[in-house]
C-alpha positions in Angstrom: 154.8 83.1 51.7 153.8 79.1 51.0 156.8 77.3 49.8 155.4 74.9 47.0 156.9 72.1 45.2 158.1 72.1 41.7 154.5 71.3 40.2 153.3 74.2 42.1 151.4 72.5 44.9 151.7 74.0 48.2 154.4 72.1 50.2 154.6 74.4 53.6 153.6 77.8 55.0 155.7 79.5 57.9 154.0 81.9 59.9 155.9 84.1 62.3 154.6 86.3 65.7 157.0 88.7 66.5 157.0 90.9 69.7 158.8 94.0 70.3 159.8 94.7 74.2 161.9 98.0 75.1 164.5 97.6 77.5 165.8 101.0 77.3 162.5 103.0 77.9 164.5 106.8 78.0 165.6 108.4 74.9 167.3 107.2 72.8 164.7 104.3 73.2 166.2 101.2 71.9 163.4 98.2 70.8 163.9 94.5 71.1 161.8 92.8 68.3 161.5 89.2 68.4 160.6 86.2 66.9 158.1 84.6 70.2 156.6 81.7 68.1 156.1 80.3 64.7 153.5 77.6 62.8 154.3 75.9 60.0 151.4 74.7 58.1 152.9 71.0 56.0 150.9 69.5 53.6 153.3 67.1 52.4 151.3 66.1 49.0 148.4 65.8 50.5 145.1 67.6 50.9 144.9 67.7 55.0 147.5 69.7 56.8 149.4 69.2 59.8 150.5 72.6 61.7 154.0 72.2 63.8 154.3 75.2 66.4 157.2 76.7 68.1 157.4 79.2 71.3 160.4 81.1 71.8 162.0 82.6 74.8 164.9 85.2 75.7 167.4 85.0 78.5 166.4 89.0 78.9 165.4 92.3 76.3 168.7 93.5 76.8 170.8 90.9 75.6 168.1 89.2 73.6 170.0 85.3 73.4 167.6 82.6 72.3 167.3 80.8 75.7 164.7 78.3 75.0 162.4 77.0 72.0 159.3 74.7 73.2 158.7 72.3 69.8 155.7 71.2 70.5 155.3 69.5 66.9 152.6 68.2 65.2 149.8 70.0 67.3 147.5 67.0 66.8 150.5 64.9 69.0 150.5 65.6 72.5 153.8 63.5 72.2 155.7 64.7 70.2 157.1 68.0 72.0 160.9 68.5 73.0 162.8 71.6 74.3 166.2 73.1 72.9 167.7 75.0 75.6 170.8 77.1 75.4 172.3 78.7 78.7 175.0 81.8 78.0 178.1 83.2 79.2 178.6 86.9 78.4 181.4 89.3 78.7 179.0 92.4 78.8 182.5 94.9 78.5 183.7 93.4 75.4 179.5 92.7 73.4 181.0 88.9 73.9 177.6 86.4 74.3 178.4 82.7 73.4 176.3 79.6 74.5 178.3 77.4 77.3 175.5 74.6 77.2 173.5 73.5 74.8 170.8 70.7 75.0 167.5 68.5 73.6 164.8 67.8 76.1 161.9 65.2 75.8 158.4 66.8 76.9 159.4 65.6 80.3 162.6 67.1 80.8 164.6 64.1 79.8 167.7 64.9 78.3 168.3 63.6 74.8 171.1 65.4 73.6 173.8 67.8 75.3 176.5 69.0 74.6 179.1 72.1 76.6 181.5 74.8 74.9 184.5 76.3 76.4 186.2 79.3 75.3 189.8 80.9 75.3 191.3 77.5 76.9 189.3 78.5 79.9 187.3 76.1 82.7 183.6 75.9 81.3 181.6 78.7 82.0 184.4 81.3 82.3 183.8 84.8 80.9 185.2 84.6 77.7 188.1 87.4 77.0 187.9 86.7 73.2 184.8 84.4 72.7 186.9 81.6 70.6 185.6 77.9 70.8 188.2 75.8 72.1 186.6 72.7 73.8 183.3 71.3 73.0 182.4 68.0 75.3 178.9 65.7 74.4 177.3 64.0 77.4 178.1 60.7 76.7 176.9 59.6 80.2 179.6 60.8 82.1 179.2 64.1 84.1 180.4 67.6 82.5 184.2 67.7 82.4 185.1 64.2 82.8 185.8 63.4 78.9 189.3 64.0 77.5 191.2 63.1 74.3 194.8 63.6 75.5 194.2 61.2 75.9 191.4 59.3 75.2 189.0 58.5 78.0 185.8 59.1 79.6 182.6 58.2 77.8 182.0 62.1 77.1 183.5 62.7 73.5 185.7 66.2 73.6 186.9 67.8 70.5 189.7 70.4 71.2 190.4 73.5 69.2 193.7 75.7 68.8 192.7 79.0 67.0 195.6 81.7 65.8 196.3 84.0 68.6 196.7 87.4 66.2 193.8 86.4 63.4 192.0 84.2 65.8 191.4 81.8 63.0 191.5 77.8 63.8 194.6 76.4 63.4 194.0 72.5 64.4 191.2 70.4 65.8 191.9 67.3 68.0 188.7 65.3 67.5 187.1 62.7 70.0 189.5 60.2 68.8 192.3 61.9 69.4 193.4 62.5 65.7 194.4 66.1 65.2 193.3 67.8 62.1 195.8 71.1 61.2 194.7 73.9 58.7 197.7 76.0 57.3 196.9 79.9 55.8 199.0 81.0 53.1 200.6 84.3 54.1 199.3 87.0 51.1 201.4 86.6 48.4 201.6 90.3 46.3 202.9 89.9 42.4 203.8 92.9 40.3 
């Protein structure tokens, strides 16, 4: 489908390779279909195009998590490419899979952007029970776990989370700052 632009030029033109892997090869077969790589054809009111490609990787077929996705760019610009790379805890009893680390690489592996997620008040990378967000650090320079703000220090910002323990809802967020943000729910209120 080409996306165009209200006077019907053609503005951009996504095209998707999907690949189907089967994990589970004994009946009942189960089949992995994904998304391995996509182009985007741009012409940005313009006659000549550009084409921006993506690859796509998978921590494995049988929890199919988006590991990796190579951005190389414009393919005319060697330069241009960067990496987003997601590493992932899972609780395989409870179906729980959340991402731990997130990050943006330069083409050389340089990191531009990071940022780690912890879960049910837990140390990072614990096996999350319930799977709710309740720390999330950026790498502000200083190494993973050094940033706090309660108080304030450290050059990694930290936003906290507090989530209802029956509903599982957030409740309050403590931001890099240390300013704490609270959400209240009404309880249901039932009128005859």
């Amino acid at each position: 489908k080409i996306d165009k632009r209200s006077d019907g030029t053609a503005w951009r033109e996504p095209n998707y390779d999907y690949q189907t892997d089967n994990p589970y090869p004994s009946a009942p077969t189960v089949s992995f279909v994904k998304v391995s790589s996509v182009d985007i054809v741009e012409w940005d009111g313009v006659q000549t195009s550009r084409t921006l490609h993506k690859e796509m990787s998978y921590d494995s077929t049988t929890t199919g998590n988006l590991a990796q996705v190579h951005d190389y760019g414009d393919l005319n610009d060697p330069n241009d490419d960067r990496y987003e790379v997601t590493d992932w805890v899972v609780n395989s009893d409870a179906w729980i899979h959340r991402p731990i680390r997130q990050a943006l690489l330069d083409k050389n592996g340089g990191v531009l952007r990071e940022k780690w997620l912890y879960y049910d008040n837990q140390d990072y990378g614990a096996t999350p029970t319930f799977g709710l967000l309740t720390k999330e650090e950026a790498n502000g320079g200083d190494p993973q776990g050094s940033g706090s703000n309660s108080p304030v220090s450290g050059r990694n910002p930290v936003t906290t989370y507090v989530n209802d323990p029956t509903f599982g809802v957030r409740t309050a967020a403590t931001h890099p700052r240390g300013v704490t943000y609270l959400t209240v729910y009404q309880s249901l209120l039932i009128h005859n």
